[in-house]
C-alpha positions, 0 to 999 in steps of 0.5 A: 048163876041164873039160867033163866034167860030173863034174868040179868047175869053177872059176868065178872066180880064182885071185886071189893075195890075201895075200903075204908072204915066205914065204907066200901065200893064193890065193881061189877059187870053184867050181860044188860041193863039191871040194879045191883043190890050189896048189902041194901045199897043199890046202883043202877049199871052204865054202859059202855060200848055196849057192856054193862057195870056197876060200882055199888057204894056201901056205907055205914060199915062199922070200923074193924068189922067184917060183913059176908055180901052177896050180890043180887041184879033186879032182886035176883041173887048171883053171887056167890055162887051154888056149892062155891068151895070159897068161903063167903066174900066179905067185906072187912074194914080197916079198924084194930085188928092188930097186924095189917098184911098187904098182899102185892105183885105184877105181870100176870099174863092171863090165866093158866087154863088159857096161856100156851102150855107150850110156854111153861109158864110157872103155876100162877102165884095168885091162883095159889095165894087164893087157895092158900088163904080160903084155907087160912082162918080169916084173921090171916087173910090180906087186909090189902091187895097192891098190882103194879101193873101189867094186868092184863097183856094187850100185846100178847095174846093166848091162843083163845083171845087169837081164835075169838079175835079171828072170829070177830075178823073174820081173818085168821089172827097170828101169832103177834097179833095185839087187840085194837079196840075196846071190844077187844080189850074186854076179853082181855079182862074176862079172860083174865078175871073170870079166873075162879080163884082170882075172881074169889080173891078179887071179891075178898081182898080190897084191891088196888091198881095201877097200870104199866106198859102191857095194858097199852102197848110194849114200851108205852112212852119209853122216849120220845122218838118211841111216841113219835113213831108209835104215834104216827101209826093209823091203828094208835088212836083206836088202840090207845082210846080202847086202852086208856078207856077199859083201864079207867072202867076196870081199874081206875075207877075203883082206885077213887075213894068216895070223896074223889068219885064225887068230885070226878067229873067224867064220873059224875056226867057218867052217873048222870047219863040214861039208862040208853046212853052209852059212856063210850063216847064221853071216855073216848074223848077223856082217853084221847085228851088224856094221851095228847095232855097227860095232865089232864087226868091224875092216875095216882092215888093215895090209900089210907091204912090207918098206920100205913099209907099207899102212894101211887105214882103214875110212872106211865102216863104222865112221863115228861119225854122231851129228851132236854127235861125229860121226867117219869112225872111232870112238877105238878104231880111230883108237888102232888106226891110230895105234898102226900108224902109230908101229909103222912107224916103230918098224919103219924103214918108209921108205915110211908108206902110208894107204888109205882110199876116200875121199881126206883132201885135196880140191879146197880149195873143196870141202873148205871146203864140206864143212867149212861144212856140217858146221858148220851141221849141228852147230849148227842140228841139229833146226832148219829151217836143220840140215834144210835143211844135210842135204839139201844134204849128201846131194844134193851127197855131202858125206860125205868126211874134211872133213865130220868134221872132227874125224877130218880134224885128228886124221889131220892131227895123225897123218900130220905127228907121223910126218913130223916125226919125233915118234916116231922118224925120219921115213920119206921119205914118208907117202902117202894112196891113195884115189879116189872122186871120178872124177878125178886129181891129186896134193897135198902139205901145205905147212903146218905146216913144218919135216917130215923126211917129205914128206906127199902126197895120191894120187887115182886113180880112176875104172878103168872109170867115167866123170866127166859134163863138168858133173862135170869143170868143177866139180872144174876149179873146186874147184882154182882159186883164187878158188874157194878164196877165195869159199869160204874166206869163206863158212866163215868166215862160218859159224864154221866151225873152220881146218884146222892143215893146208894143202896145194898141188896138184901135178898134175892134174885128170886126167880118163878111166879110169886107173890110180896106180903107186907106184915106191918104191926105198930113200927115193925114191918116185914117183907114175905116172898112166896113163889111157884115153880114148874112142878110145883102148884103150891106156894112156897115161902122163899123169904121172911125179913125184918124191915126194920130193927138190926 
């Protein structure tokens, strides 16, 4: 990196965003005004709140090619770094290289040189998956990095981000302190991102990214007595402003392929502001109309992978929370997924992938609890037993797909029209990525029957957390039989709506840090867990599964 102090320094990336055959988006951050030079193509930074980032579009890639970058700011070259022990980052397009192999996860509380030791958190998954694959020649490196969310925690902070934020305050920080504005949520993403390995990784592997409720605040739209109250609080506008705007400079903005960057309207009055102004003003007011008319922004996205095609669903915040017609996505947006759903099709996609944060198939009891609870809410909304409901919803986190049941069926109706091959012949599979729940497994729906696709539930998560053992026994329980059972009659009892889906476990819990790859070639697929543990650094494979065939 530059010492000279005229010199411009970059502080995080390269991350190698959007990738497509002949085309790639690299984002990065640096210390004041410069241009940023990949490969020939240059862009100028913007500004935000006083920092400084740039997304380089480079065009004219070949298909199935692989090209070593580096990064130059103001023709002075800063990455890679000197004496780097990562190979060089490269950009390697989507083309006929065979297997495609998509790398994902969730939840990754910093970094492990700033969590609290005292938290024995497991050796962090990504971490070890960067050293893994720098070891590995490059034809068995990711094609595709997947997070589902919770990359960054602004409710629970390290005990470095505590001392910075006791500085900025001037006041000693506690321990349940959360940060409040974008300032601070910054640090959040150079705590987390300046990671060696990761920061390697991210500039390797095209990433993409989704949110769910840590980047915001615990719960984030859970129901809405949650929005009522949180929302009535004074420090919420500051706290959801700098969150909904760090999130679009961070992650969002790389989600956006060129033609959508080009159609974005707070991209484009972005691109044409001076060099002197500052965005922060434009984003704040996207941030704040985007919480009050969540339809105002669309956070989904969609990834094309020649034979497999990435939907990502928004499951935060778009959420319908009126407690009569309560939906994880409003209509027009489920019209958006499955108009994407039918285009793949249309499109001979071999491999239908749906990202959402939260996963769609839970452990069975624990579905027919959310579905129990959902019904009481509904039914007795402003009596003592629909209070009594929402606090049991909110202390026990009953916010998944099956506390909407409504968007539960309808994404069920979605995924089996596709593999029954309603709208033109099945792919091999339609697959549902997500994490959250601090553990693994994998599920397949068994009913109804007679598909041409296979239709599986894929958890994987945390990367760098951890699940309390009280945590651990009660998921173990929420798989179990007689669990399903008991709760099974206790929806019943409360009338509660039968699913038209069922699903069968095929592998897990698995417990401990890890990380999910996809292995797709033509119509096979396979699902791959590798996990850490205390002790334990390196990655270990867990599970190795065939997604389709017998």
């Amino acid at each position: 990196m530059p010492s000279d102090p005229r010199v411009p320094e970059l502080l995080l990336g390269p991350l190698l965003r959007h990738v497509d055959p002949v085309s790639a988006t690299v984002w990065v951050e640096t210390d004041r005004a410069c241009e940023v030079d990949v490969l020939g193509r240059r862009a100028r930074t913007f500004c935000v709140g006083g920092h400084h980032y740039a997304l380089v579009v480079v065009e004219d890639l070949e298909p199935g090619s692989s090209t070593p970058y580096e990064v130059h700011l103001d023709g002075t070259p800063v990455w890679p770094p000197q004496h780097s022990p990562f190979p060089p980052s490269r950009i390697r397009t989507p083309g006929d290289r065979g297997e495609f192999r998509i790398a994902f996860g969730s939840c990754r509380y910093a970094t492990p040189g700033t969590a609290d030791s005292a938290d024995a958190i497991p050796p962090d998954a990504l971490d070890s998956y960067a050293n893994r694959i720098a070891a590995q020649p490059e034809e068995e490196w990711p094609d595709a990095l997947v997070l589902l969310g919770d990359q960054v925690y602004a409710d629970e902070l390290t005990p470095p981000t505590r001392r910075w934020l006791s500085l900025r305050r001037g006041e000693e920080t506690p321990p349940e302190a959360q940060v409040q504005d974008f300032e601070e949520y910054t640090r959040l993403y150079a705590e987390s991102w300046s990671d060696p390995h990761v920061r390697w990784l991210l500039s390797t592997v095209p990433s993409s990214m989704i949110f769910d409720d840590h980047e915001m605040i615990d719960d984030w739209n859970t129901s809405a007595a949650w929005r009522r109250e949180t929302t009535a609080q004074g420090w919420w506008p500051a706290r959801i402003a700098g969150g909904l705007v760090s999130y679009w400079v961070y992650q969002h903005l790389g989600n956006l392929s060129l033609q959508e960057l080009a159609e974005n309207t707070i991209w484009q009055a972005i691109q044409d502001l001076d060099d002197s102004d500052d965005a922060e003003p434009l984003l704040r007011e996207m941030a704040a109309r985007a919480d009050a008319e969540p339809a105002s922004i669309r956070w989904s996205f969609v990834r094309h992978w020649g034979d497999a095609r990435l939907i990502m669903i928004d499951s935060r915040a778009g959420r319908v929370l009126d407690e009569q017609r309560r939906r994880m996505v409003d209509d027009d947006e489920f019209a958006w997924i499955e108009a994407a759903m039918r285009r793949s099709v249309d499109e001979g996609v071999q491999h239908l992938i749906v990202g959402t944060s939260l996963p769609w198939l839970l452990p069975h009891a624990i579905h027919n609890i959310e579905r129990w609870n959902e019904t009481l809410n509904v039914r007795h909304e402003g009596a003592w037993r629909g209070r009594l409901a929402e606090k049991v919803r909110q202390a026990a986190d009953l916010e998944h797909w099956a506390a909407f049941g409504d968007s539960f069926e309808r994404l069920g109706r979605a995924l089996t029209a596709v593999a029954r091959g309603d709208h033109g012949p099945a792919p091999a599979t339609a697959l549902v990525l997500s994490g959250d729940v601090h553990h693994a497994y994998a599920a397949e729906l068994v009913r109804p029957g007679g598909l041409d696709g296979r239709v599986h539930q894929l958890t994987v998560s945390p990367l760098h957390n951890q699940a309390p053992h009280p945590i651990r026994v009660g998921f173990r329980i929420g798989w179990s039989r007689w669990a399903k059972n008991v709760t099974t009659a206790l929806a019943r009892i409360a009338k509660a709506e039968p699913s038209g889906v069922e699903w069968q476990k095929q592998a897990g819990p698995f417990f401990g840090n890890q990380i999910g790859e996809l292995v797709l070639s033509g119509r096979e697929a396979r699902f791959q867990l590798s996990v850490t543990e205390l002790g334990r650094p390196d990655l270990r494979q867990v599970l190795d599964m065939p997604l389709v065939g017998a």
